[in-house]
N, C-alpha and C positions, 0 to 999 in steps of 0.2 A: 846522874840520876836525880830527879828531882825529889823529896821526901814529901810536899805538899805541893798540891796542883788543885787550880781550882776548872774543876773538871763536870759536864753536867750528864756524861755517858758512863756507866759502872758496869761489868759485864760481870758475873758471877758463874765459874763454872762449879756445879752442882757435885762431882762424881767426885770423892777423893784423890786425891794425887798424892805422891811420895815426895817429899820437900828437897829430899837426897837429889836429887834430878837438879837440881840450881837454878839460874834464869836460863838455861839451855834449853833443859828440858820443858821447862815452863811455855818458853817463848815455842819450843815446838809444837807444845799442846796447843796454845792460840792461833795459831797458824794453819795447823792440820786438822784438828777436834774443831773446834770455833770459827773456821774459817774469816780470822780479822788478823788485819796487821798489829804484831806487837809495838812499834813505833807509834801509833797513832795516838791522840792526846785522850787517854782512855785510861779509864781505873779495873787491871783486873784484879778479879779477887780469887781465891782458890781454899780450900780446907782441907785437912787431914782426915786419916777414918773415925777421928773422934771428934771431930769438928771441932 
């Protein structure tokens, strides 16, 4: 995993998620919800209910 990527795409899903879910569940929210590959040289971002 890279920790810094110099990246000019950032996708930001809006709706809270449960961080408990891992990059499992993560990466299935990108996939299904977001319809993008999680592989791709892309910055996502996500937040909790308290942002």
């Amino acid at each position: 995993m890279k920790m810094f990527i110099d990246t000019s795409v950032i996708y930001l899903h809006k709706a809270p998620v449960d961080f408990r879910k891992g990059i499992n569940g993560l990466s299935f929210i990108v996939e299904q919800n977001m319809n993008l590959n999680p592989f791709s040289e892309a910055l996502f971002v996500f937040c909790n209910r308290t942002r």
